[in-house]
C-alpha positions as CSV (number, residue, x, y, z in Angstrom):
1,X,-4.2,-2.0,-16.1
2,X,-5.9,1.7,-14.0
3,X,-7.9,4.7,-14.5
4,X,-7.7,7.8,-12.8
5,X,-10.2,10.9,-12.5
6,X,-8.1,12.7,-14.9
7,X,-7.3,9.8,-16.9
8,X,-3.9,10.2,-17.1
9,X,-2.7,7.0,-15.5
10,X,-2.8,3.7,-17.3
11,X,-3.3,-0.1,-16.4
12,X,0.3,-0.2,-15.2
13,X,-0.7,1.7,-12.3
14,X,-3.0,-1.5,-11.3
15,X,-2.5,-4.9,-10.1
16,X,-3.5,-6.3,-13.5
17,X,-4.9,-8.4,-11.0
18,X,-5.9,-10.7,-13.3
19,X,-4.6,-9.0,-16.2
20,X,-5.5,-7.8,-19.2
21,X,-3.6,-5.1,-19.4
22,X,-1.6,-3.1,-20.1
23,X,5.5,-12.3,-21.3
24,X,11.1,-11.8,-21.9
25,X,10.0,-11.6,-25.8
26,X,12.2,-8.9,-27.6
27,X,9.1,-6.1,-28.2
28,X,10.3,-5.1,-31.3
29,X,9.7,-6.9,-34.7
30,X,13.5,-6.0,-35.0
31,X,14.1,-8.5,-32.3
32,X,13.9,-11.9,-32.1
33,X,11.0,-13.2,-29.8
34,X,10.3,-16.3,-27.9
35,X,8.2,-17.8,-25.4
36,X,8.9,-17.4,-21.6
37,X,9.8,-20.4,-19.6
38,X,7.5,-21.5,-17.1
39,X,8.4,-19.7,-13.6
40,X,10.5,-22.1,-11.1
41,X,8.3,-23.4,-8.7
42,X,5.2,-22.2,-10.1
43,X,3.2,-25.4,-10.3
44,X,1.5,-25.1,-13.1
45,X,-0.4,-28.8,-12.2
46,X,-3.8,-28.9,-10.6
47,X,-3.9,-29.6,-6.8
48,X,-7.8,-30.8,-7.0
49,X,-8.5,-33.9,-9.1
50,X,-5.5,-33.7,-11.6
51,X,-5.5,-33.8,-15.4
52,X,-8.5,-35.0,-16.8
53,X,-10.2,-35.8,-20.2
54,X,-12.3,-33.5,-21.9
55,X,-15.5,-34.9,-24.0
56,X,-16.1,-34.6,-27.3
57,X,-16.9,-31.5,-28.7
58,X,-19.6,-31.0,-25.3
59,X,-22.0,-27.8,-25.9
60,X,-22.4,-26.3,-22.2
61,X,-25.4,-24.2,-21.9
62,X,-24.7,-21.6,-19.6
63,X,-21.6,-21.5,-17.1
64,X,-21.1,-18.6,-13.8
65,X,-18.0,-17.8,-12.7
66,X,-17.4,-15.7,-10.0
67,X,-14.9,-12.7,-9.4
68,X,-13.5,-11.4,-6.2
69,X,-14.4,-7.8,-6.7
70,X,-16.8,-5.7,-8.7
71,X,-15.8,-3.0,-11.7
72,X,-17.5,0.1,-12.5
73,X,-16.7,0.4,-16.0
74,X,-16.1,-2.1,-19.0
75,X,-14.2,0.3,-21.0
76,X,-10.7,-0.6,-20.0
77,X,-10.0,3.3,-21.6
78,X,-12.0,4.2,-18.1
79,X,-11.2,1.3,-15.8
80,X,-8.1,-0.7,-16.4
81,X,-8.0,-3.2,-13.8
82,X,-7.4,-6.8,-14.4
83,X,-11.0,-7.9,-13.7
84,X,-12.0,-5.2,-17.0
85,X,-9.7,-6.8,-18.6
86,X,-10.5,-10.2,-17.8
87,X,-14.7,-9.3,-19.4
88,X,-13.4,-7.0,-21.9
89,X,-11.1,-9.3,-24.2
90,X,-14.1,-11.7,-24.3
91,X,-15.9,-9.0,-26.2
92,X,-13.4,-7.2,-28.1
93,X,-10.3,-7.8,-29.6
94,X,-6.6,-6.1,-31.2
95,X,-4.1,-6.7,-34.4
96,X,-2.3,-8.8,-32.3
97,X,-3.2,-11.2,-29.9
98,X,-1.0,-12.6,-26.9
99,X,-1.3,-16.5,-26.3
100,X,-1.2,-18.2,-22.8
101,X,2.6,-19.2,-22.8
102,X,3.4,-15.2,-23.7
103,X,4.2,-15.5,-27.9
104,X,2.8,-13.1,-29.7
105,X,0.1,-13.9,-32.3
106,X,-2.3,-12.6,-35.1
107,X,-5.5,-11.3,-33.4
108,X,-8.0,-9.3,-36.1
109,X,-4.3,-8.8,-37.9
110,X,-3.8,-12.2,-40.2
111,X,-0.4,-11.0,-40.3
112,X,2.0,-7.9,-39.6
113,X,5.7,-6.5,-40.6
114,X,7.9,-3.9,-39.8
115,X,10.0,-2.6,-42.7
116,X,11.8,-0.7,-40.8
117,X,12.7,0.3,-36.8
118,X,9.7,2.6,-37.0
119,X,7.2,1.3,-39.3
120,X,4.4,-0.9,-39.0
121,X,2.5,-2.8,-41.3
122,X,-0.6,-4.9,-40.4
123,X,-2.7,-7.0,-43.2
124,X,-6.4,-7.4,-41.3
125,X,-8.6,-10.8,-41.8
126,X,-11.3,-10.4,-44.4
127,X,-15.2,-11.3,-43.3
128,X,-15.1,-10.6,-39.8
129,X,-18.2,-8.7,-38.5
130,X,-19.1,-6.9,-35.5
131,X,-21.5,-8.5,-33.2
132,X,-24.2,-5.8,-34.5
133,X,-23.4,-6.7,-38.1
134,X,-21.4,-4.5,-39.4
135,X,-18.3,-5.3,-41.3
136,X,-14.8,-4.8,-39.2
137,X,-12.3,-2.7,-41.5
138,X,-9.3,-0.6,-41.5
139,X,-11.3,2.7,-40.6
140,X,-12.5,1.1,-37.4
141,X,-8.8,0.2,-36.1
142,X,-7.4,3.6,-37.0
143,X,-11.0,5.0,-35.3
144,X,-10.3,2.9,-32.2
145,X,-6.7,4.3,-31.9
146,X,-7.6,7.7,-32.6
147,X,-10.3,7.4,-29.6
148,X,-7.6,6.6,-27.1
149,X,-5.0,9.2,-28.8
150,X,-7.5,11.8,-28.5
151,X,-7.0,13.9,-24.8
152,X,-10.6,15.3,-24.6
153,X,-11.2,11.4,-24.3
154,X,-9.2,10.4,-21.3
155,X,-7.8,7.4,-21.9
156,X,-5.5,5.6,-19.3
157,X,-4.5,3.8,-22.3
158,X,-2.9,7.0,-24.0
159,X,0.2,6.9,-22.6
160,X,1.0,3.8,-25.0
161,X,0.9,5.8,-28.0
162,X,2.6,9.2,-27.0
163,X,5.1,8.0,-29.3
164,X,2.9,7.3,-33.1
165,X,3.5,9.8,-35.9
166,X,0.4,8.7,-37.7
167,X,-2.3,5.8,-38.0
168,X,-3.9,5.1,-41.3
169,X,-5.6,2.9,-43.5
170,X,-2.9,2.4,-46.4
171,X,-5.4,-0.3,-48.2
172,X,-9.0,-1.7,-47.7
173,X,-7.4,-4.6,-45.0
174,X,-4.2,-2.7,-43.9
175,X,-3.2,-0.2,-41.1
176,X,-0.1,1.5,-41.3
177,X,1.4,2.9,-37.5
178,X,4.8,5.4,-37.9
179,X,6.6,5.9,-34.8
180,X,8.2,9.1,-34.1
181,X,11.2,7.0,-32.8
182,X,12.2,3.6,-32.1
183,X,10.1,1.9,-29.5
184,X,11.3,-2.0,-28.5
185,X,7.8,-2.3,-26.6
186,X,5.8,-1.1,-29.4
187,X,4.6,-4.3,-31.1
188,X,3.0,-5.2,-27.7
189,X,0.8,-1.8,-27.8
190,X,-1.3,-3.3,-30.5
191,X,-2.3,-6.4,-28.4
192,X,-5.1,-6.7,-26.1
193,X,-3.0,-4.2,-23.1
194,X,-3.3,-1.8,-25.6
195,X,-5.7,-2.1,-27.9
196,X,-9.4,-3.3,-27.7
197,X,-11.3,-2.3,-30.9
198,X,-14.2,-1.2,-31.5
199,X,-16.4,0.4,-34.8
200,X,-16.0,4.4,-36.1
201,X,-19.7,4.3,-35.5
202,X,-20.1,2.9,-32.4
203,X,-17.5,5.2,-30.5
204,X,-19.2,8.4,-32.6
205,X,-22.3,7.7,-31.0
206,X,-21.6,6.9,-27.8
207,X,-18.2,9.0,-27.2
208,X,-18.5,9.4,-23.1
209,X,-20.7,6.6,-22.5
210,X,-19.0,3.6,-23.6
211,X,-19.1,0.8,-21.2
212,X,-22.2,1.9,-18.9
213,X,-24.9,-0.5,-18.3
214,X,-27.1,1.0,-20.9
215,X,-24.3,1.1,-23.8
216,X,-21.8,-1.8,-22.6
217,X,-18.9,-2.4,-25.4
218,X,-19.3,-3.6,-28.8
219,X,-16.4,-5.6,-30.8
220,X,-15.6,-8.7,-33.2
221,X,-15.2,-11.4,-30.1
222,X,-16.3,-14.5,-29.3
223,X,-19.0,-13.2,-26.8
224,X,-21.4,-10.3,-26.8
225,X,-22.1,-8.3,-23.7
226,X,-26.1,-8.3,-23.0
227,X,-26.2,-7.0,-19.8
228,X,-23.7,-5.4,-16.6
229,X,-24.4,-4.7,-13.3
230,X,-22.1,-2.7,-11.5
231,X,-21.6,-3.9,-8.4
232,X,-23.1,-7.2,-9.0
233,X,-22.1,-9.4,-12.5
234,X,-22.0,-8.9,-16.2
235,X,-24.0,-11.2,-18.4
236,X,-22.6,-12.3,-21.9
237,X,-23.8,-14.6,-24.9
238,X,-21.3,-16.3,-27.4
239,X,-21.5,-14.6,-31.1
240,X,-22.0,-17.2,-33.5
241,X,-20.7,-15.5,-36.4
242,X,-17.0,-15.3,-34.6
243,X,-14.5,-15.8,-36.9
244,X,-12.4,-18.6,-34.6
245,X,-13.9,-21.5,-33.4
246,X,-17.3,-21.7,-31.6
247,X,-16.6,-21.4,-28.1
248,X,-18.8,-24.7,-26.0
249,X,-19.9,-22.2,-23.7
250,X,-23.0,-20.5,-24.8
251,X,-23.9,-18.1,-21.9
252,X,-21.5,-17.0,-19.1
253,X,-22.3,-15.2,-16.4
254,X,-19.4,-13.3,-14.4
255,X,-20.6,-12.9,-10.6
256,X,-18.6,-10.0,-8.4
257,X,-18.4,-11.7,-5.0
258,X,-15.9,-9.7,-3.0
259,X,-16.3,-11.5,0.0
260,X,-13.8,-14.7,0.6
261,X,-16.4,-16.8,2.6
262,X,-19.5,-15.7,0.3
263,X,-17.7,-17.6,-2.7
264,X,-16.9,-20.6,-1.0
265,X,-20.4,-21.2,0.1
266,X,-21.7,-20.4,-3.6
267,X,-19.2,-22.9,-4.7
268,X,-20.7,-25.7,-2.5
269,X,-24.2,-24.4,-3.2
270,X,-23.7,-24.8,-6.8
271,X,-24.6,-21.4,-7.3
272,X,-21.3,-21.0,-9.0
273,X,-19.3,-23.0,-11.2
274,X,-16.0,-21.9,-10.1
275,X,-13.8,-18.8,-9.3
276,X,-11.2,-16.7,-10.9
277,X,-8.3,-14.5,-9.6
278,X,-8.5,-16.7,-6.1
279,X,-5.7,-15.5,-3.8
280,X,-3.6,-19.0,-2.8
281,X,-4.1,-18.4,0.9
282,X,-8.1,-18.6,-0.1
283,X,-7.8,-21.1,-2.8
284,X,-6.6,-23.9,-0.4
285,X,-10.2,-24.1,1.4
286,X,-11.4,-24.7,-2.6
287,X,-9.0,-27.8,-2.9
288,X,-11.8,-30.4,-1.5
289,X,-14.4,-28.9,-3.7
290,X,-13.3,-28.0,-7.0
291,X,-10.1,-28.7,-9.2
292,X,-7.8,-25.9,-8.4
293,X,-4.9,-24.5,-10.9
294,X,-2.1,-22.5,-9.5
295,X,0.1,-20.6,-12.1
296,X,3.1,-18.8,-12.2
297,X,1.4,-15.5,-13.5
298,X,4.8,-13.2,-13.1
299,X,2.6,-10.4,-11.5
300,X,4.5,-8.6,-8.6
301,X,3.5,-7.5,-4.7
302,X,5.7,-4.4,-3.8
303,X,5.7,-1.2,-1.5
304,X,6.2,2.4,-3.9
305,X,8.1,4.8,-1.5
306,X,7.0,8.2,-2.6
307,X,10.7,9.7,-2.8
308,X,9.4,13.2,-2.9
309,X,8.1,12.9,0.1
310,X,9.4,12.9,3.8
311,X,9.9,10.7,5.6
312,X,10.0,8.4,2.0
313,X,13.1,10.7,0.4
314,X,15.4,9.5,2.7
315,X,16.7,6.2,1.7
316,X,17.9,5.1,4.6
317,X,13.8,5.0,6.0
318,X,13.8,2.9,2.6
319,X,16.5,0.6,3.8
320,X,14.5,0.4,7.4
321,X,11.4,-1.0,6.3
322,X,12.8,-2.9,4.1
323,X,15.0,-5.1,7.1
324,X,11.9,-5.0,9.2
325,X,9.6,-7.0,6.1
326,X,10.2,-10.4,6.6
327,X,9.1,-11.5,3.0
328,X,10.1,-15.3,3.3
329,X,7.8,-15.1,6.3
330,X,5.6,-13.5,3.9
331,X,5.8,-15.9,1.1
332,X,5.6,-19.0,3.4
333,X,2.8,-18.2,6.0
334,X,0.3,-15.7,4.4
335,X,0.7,-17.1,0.4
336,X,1.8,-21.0,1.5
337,X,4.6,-21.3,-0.6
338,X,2.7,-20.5,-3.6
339,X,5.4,-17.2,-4.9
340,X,8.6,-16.5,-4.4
341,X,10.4,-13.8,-2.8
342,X,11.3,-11.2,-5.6
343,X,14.8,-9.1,-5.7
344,X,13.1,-6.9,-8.3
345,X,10.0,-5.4,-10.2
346,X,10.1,-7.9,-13.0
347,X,10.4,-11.7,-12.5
348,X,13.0,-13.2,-13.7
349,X,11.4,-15.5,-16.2
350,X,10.3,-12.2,-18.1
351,X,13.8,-12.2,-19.5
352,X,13.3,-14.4,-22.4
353,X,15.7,-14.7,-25.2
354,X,17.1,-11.2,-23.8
355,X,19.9,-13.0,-21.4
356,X,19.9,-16.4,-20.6
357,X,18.9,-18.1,-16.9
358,X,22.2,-17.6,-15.7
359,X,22.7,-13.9,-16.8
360,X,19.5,-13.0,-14.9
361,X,20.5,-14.7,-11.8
362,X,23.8,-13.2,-11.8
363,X,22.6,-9.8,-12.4
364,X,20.0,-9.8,-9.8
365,X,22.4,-11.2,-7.6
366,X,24.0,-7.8,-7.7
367,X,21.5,-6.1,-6.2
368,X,21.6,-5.4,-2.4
369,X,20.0,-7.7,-0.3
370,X,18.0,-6.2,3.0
371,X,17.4,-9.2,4.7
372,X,14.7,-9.0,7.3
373,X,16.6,-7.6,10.7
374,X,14.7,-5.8,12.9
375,X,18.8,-4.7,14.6
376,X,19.7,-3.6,11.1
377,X,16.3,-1.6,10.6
378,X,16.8,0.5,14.2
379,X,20.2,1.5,12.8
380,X,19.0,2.5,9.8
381,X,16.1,4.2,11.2
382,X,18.8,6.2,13.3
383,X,20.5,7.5,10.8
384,X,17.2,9.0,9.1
385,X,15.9,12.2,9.3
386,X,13.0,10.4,11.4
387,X,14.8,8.9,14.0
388,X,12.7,9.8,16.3
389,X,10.1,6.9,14.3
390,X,6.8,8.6,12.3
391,X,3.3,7.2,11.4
392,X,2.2,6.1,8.0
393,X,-0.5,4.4,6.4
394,X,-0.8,1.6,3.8
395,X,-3.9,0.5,2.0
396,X,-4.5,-2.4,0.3
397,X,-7.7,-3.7,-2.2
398,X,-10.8,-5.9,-0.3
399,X,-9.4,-7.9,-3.7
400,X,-6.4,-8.6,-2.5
401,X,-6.6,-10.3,1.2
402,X,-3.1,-11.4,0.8
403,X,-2.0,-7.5,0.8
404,X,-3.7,-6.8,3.9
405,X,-1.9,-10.0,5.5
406,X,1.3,-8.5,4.8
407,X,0.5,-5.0,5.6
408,X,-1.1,-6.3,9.6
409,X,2.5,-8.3,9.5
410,X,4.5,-5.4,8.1
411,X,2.7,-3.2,10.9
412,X,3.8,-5.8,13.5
413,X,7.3,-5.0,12.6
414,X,7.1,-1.6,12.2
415,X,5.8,-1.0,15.7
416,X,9.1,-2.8,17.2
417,X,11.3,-0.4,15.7
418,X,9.6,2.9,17.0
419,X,7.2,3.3,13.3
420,X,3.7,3.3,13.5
421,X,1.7,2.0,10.1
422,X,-2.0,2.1,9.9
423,X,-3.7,-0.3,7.7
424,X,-6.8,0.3,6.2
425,X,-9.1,-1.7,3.5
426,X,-10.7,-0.2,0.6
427,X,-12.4,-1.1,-2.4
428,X,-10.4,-2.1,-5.2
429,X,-11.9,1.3,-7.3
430,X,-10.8,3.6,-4.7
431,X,-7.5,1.7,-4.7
432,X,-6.8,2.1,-8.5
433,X,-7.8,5.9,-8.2
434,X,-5.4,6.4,-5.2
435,X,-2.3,4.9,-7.4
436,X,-0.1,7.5,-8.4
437,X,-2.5,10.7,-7.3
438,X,0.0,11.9,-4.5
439,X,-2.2,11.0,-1.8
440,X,-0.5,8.0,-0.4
441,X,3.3,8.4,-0.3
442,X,3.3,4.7,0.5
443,X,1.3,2.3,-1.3
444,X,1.0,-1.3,-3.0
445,X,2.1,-2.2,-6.2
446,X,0.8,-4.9,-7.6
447,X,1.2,-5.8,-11.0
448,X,0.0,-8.4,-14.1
449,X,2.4,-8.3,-16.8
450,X,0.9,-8.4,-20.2
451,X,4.1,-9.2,-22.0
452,X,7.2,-10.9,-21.8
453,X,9.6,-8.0,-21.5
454,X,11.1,-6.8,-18.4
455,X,11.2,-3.1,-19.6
456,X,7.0,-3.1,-19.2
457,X,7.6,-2.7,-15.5
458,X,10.9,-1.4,-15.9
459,X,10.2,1.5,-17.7
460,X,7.3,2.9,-16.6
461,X,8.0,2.5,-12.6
462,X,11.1,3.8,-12.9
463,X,11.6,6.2,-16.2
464,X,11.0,9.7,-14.6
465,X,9.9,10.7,-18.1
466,X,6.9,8.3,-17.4
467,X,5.6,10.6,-15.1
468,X,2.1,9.0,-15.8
469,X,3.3,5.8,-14.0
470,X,6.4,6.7,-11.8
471,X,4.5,6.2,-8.9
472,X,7.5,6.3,-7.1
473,X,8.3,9.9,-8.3
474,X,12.1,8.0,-8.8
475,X,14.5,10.2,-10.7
476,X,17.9,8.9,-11.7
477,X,19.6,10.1,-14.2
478,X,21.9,6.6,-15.0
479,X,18.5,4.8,-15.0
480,X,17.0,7.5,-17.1
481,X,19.6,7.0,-19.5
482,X,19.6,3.2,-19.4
483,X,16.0,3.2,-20.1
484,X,16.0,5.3,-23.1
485,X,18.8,3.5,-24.5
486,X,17.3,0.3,-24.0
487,X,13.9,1.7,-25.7
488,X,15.2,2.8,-29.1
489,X,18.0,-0.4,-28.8
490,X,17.3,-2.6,-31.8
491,X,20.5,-4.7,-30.9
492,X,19.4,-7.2,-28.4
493,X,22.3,-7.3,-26.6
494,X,22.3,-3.8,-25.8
495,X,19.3,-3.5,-25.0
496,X,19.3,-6.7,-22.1
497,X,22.8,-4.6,-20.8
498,X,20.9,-1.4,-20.5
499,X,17.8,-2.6,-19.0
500,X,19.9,-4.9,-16.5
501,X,21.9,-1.9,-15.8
502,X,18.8,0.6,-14.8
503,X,16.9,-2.4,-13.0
504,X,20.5,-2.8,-10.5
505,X,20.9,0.9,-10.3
506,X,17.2,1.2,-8.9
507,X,17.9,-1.7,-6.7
508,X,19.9,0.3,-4.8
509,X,17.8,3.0,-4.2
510,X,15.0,1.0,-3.0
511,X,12.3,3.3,-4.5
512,X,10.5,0.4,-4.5
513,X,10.4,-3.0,-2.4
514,X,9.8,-6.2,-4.2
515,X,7.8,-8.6,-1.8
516,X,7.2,-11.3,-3.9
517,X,6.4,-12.8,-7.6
518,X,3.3,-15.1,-6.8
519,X,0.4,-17.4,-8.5
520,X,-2.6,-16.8,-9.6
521,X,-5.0,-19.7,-8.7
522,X,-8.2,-20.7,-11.0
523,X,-10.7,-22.9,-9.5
524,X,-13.0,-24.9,-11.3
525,X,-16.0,-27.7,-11.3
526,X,-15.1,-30.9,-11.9
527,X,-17.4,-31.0,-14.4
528,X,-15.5,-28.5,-16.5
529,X,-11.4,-28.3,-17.8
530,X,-9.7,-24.5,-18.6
531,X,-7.3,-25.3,-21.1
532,X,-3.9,-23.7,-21.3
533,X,-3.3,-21.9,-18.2
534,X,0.1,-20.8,-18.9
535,X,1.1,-17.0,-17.6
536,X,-0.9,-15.0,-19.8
537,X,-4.0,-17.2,-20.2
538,X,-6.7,-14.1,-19.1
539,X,-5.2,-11.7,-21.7
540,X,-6.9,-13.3,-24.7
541,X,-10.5,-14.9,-25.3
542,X,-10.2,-17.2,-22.0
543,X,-13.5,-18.5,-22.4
544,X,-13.2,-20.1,-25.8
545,X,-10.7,-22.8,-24.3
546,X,-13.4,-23.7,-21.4
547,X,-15.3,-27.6,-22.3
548,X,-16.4,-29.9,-20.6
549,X,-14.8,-32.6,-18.9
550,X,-14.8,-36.4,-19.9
C-alpha cells in the first residue's frame, strides 16, 4: 500500500503498515485456495485480561481509536499506506472481500467464476445502496476500475490492472474482466488491495479531489465518512442501510497520535479507547492498561540495496552489512520476541496449499545464511570496491519506532567495520514518497501482505518488469523467467517450483535483506472485544466485529 508524486508506485511500495493494501491461497480461480495457517510463534492470545465474553447484542455509542501516524489522503488511489487502508475499507468496499484468516470471500460480488484462465465473471448483490442513496450497479464497478486504469488519474493502484483486456457490464448485476494473459494473482486484484468502489457519479464530479476534507470518499460500507482532518483524526458514522449486519458501534472516531508516550497517557486518561498498529516494543507498557492482542500479521522489515547504485551494486557490500546485522539481537531486544528472524521476503506461512510446511522449510533452507560476524563482514568489505568503508544513510517512518531501533543498532555495527550510516526520522508521508524514487539507494521495506500468495512480494520486489515496485532495481534474468512462468502457471505445482526457484535465486544476491517477519499488536479497553484477529483482520470492515464485552 504507496503513492508517489507521479503516481506510478503502488501500496507494495509501503509498509502496509497496517494493511489494506495492496494470505499461500492459489490466486487464480484455476487453483485451488485455502486458508493460511497461523504463523509459528505468533501468539495469536491476548496478553492483557485473556478471552472474555461479549454481551448480548450491546449498542456502543461512540468509540476512539487512536493511530500512530496521520494520512494526507483517504483515497488509497493517492495514498496507499496501511493506515488509508485501515479508514478506507470501513467506507468502501470490492467484488471480493478477504476474511481475517486470509480465504477469499464475496464482497459487493454474491458470487464469481472464471470460465476460463482469462476470464472473469462476477454476479453483484441486488439492493445495496450507496451511503448517499443511490443504487450500487454494474456501471459503478466498471466506473471505479476505469478511474484507476485511466493514467491522466494517477493511480498507485494502476499497476494491478496493466494486464485487463476489457471491463464491462455483461448484465444489470454482472461484470465481466478479460485478461490479456494468464495472471495467478489476479483474483486478489478485485479485493479490497485493489479495488475500493465507488459511484460513476461520484468520481465524475469530483475526479482530482476525491478524498480531501471537503469531498472525503463515498461507497456501499458499513460506515460513512463525515468529517477528516489531516493531521489530526477522521470522523465516521455507521450507515444503517448496509447490507451486512449492523455494526454495535455507531460513531468511531480514528485519532492520529504519532507520538508513543502521547497515546499511552490518552489511554489512561480515557481519552481513547484503545490503539491500533502498536509496535510490540510500545505495546508492552499497554499490558497493565488495556487487553493487548499480538498477531502474526506476515508483514516483513527488510533493507532494499539499490543495485544500480555504488557502493550497493557490489554484492559483496551486500554480503557485508548483511554479517554486521545481528537480526536475532534484533528480534529479541528491540521487538521482545514478538517476530521472527526472516530468510526471505515472504513468510513462510504465505505458502498455503502451494507446498507443504516441510517443502517451505527445506527450500528456504537453501538459501545462504549471513550470520551476524562482524570478522566475516571486514572480509567482505575488503573485497568490495569500497574497501576503504563509505557513508550511507537509512531512514525510517516516526510510525515505525522499531525501524529506527534497528537502524541506531545497525549504525553501531556499521561503524566497527570502517562504514558510516546516518539515521534519520521522517514522517511516514515523506517515507512512502521516498520508496522507490531513486533518492535513497538504501531504504526500509516494510510490508503488509494482503493475500496469501508468496508471489505478492515476490513478484513485484523482484520482477525487473515491475519496474513500478523493484525498488531494488534487481535484474535477473533466471528470476525473471521464474516469475513469469509462475504468473501465467495454472498448474499448482509448477507454479510453487518456479516461485521457490526465483525466491532462492534472489537469496543469493542479497538485493534485499530480510530482518524479520513480526506482529502486529491491537490494544483495546476492557470494556470492549475485536473479534477475529487473524492475519488479515484490517483488510476488510474491521469495525463491524468490535462489541462490547460481557
Amino acid at each position: 500500500m504507496t503513492s508517489e508524486p507521479d503516481g506510478n508506485l503502488s501500496r507494495r511500495r509501503l509498509l502496509r503498515l497496517a494493511g489494506a493494501g495492496m494470505g499461500a491461497l492459489a490466486a487464480s480461480g484455476v487453483l485451488a485456495a485455502c486458508a493460511p495457517q497461523p504463523a509459528k510463534g505468533s501468539g495469536d492470545g491476548r496478553a492483557g485480561s485473556g478471552a472474555r465474553a461479549l454481551g448480548a447484542d450491546v449498542p456502543i455509542s461512540s468509540l476512539t481509536l487512536a493511530l500512530p501516524s496521520s494520512i494526507s489522503s483517504l483515497d488509497v488511489g493517492r495514498e496507499s499506506g496501511v493506515l488509508n487502508y485501515l479508514v478506507a475499507v470501513l467506507a468502501q468496499e470490492s467484488l471480493l472481500s478477504v476474511d481475517p484468516s486470509g480465504k477469499l470471500k464475496p464482497g459487493l460480488a454474491s458470487s464469481w467464476k472464471q470460465p476460463d484462465a482469462t476470464t472473469y465473471v462476477y454476479t453483484l448483490r441486488r439492493g445495496v445502496t450507496f451511503t448517499d442513496g443511490t443504487p450500487f450497479t454494474a456501471d459503478d464497478v466498471v466506473a471505479s476500475i476505469e478511474a484507476i486504469r485511466d493514467p491522466k488519474n494517477g493511480s498507485a493502484l494502476g499497476y494491478a490492472y496493466a494486464g485487463v483486456q476489457s471491463v464491462k457490464a455483461t448484465g444489470d448485476h454482472e461484470v465481466t474482466i478479460r485478461l490479456k494473459a494468464p495472471d495467478a494473482m489476479f483474483a486478489w486484484t478485485t479485493t479490497a488491495g485493489g479495488l475500493l468502489i465507488s459511484s460513476r457519479a461520484f468520481l465524475t464530479r469530483n475526479r482530482g479531489r476525491i478524498g480531501t476534507a471537503k469531498t472525503l470518499l463515498l461507497g456501499t460500507g458499513p460506515y460513512r465518512i463525515t468529517e477528516f482532518a489531516a493531521d489530526d483524526h477522521v470522523l465516521l458514522e455507521r450507515n444503517d442501510a448496509w447490507w451486512g449486519e449492523k455494526p454495535a458501534v455507531r460513531k468511531l472516531k480514528l485519532s492520529f497520535v504519532p507520538d508513543a508516550g502521547t497515546r499511552l497517557v490518552a489511554m489512561k486518561s480515557g481519552a481513547v479507547d484503545g490503539a491500533l498498529s502498536l509496535a510490540s516494543d510500545e505495546a508492552r507498557g499497554w499490558e497493565s492498561t488495556a487487553d493487548v492482542t499480538y498477531t502474526g500479521d506476515r508483514s516483513v522489515v527488510s533493507l532494499a540495496f539499490d543495485t544500480a547504485k555504488a557502493p550497493f551494486d557490489d554484492v559483496h557490500v551486500r554480503r557485508a552489512i548483511a554479517h554486521a546485522t545481528d537480526r536475532e539481537g534484533m528480534v529479541k531486544g528491540i521487538l521482545h520476541g514478538r517476530a521472527e528472524v526472516a530468510d526471505a521476503l515472504p513468510s513462510r506461512d504465505m505458502w498455503g496449499d502451494l507446498m507443504s510446511a516441510d517443502e517451505v522449510r527445506s527450500g528456504y533452507d537453501a538459501i545462504p545464511t549471513l550470520p551476524y560476524d562482524l570478522d566475516a563482514a571486514r572480509a567482505e568489505l575488503a573485497k568490495s570496491s569500497a574497501k576503504d568503508g563509505f557513508t550511507a544513510e537509512l531512514h525510517y517512518p516516526n510510525s515505525g519506532p522499531q525501524l529506527g531501533k534497528a537502524a541506531l543498532a545497525l549504525a553501531a555495527s556499521l561503524k566497527k567495520i570502517g562504514v558510516t550510516l546516518n539515521v534519520k526520522e521522517i514522517t511516514l508521508e515523506q517515507w512512502v514518497a521516498e520508496l522507490g524514487s531513486g533518492k535513497q539507494p538504501l531504504q526500509f521495506l516494510w510490508y503488509f501482505p494482503v493475500t496469501g500468495d508468496p508471489a505478492e512480494l515476490a513478484d513485484p520486489y523482484l520482477n525487473a518488469a515491475a519496474t513500478a515496485t523493484d525498488i531494488a532495481h534487481y535484474d535477473n534474468e533466471t528470476v525473471n523467467t521464474a516469475l513469469n512462468t509462475a504468473k501465467a502457471a495454472t498448474d499448482k505445482d509448477k507454479r510453487a517450483r518456479e516461485l521457490m526457484k526465483a525466491v532462492q535465486t534472489a537469496g543469493a544476491d542479497l538485493p534485499y535483506l530480510p530482518l524479520w517477519w513480526a506482529q502486529t499488536a491491537t490494544a483495546l479497553s476492557k470494556e470492549i472485544v475485536l473479534l477475529d484477529q487473524g492475519p488479515f483482520a484490517f483488510i476488510g470492515p474491521w469495525a463491524t466485529r468490535i462489541r462490547k464485552a460481557a
